[in-house]
C-alpha positions as CSV (number, residue, x, y, z in Angstrom):
1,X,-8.9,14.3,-0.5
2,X,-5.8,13.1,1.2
3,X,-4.6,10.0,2.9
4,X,-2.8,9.8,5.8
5,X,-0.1,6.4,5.9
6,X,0.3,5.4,9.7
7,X,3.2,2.9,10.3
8,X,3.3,1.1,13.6
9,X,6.3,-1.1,13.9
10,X,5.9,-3.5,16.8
11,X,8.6,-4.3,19.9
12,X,9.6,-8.0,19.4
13,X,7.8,-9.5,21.7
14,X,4.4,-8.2,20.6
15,X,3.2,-10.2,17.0
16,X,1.1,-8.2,15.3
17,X,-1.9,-10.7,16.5
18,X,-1.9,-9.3,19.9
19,X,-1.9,-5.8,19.0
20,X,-5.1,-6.7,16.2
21,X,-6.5,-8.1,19.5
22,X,-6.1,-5.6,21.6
23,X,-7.4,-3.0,19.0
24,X,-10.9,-5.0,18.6
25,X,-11.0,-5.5,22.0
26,X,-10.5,-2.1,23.7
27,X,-12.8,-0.3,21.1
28,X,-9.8,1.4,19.4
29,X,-11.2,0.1,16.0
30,X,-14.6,1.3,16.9
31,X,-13.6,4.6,18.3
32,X,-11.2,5.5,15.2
33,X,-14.2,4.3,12.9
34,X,-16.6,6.2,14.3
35,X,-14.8,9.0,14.7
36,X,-11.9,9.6,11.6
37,X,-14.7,7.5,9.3
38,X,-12.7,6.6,6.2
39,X,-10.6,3.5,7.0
40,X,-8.9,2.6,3.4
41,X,-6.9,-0.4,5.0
42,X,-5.4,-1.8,7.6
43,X,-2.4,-4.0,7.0
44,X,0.2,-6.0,8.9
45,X,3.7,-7.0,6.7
46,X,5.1,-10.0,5.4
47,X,8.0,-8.8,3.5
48,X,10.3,-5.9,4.4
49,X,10.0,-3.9,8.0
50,X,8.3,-7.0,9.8
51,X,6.6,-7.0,12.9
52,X,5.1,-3.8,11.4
53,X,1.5,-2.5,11.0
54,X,0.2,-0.3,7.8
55,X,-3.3,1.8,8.6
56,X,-4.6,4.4,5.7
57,X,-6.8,6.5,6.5
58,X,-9.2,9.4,3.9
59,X,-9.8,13.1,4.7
60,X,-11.2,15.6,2.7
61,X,-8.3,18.1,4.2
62,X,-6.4,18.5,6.2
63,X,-8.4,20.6,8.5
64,X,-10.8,17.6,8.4
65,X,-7.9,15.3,9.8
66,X,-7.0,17.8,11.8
67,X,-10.1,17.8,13.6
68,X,-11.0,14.4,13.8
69,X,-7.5,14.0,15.2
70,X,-8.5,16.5,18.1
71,X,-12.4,14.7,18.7
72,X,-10.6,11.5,19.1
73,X,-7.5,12.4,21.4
74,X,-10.5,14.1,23.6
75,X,-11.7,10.8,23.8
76,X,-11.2,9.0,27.2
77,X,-11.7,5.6,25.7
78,X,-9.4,6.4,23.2
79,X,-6.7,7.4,26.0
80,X,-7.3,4.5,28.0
81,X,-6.8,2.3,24.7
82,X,-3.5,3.9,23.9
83,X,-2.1,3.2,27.5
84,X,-2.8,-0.4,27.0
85,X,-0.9,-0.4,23.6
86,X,1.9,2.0,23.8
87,X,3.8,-0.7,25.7
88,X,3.7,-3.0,22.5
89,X,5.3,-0.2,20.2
90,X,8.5,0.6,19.3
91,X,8.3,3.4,17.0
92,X,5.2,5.0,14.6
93,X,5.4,7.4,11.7
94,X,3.2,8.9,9.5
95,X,2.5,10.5,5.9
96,X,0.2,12.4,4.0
97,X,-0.5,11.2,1.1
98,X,-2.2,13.7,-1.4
99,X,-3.5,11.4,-5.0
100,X,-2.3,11.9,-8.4
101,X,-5.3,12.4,-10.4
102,X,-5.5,8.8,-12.1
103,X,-5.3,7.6,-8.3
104,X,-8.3,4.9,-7.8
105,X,-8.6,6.5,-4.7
106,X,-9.4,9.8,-4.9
């Protein structure tokens, strides 16, 4: 298994509340639950990079990830969702994660 860490920070005018909205809204939340499945946590920050937003997500490889990636970018949904909330960010980054093996999450 991996994990891939997504980190979303915000422009200044957007609070992370709007961006929440928007994603429960627009069916981004739906469509990247449906369709990556393993949603470990979804986090905004209170201390540190603020104005920031902190997703983990589980694959079993990352061919899985890789292909769940693909299903969802093929998604028109998902495009129209991302043009609504690419205003709102200023930059994203992400890691994979790969658990020692006394990780909890494995």
């Amino acid at each position: 298994m991996l994990v891939e860490e997504r980190l979303y920070v915000l422009r200044a005018e957007f609070p992370p509340a709007a961006y929440l909205e928007a994603y429960k809204r627009s069916g981004g939340l739906e469509l990247q639950t449906k369709i990556l499945g393993r949603m470990l946590g979804f986090f905004t920050t209170e201390v540190g990079e603020l104005n920031s937003l902190v997703h983990l997500w589980g694959y079993e490889s990352f061919e899985d990830r890789a292909k769940r990636r693909a299903l969802l970018a093929a998604e028109p949904a998902w495009q129209a969702y991302l043009a609504e909330i690419r205003p709102m960010l200023h930059t994203m980054s992400n890691r994979i994660l790969v658990p020692a093996d006394f990780s909890p999450i494995r």
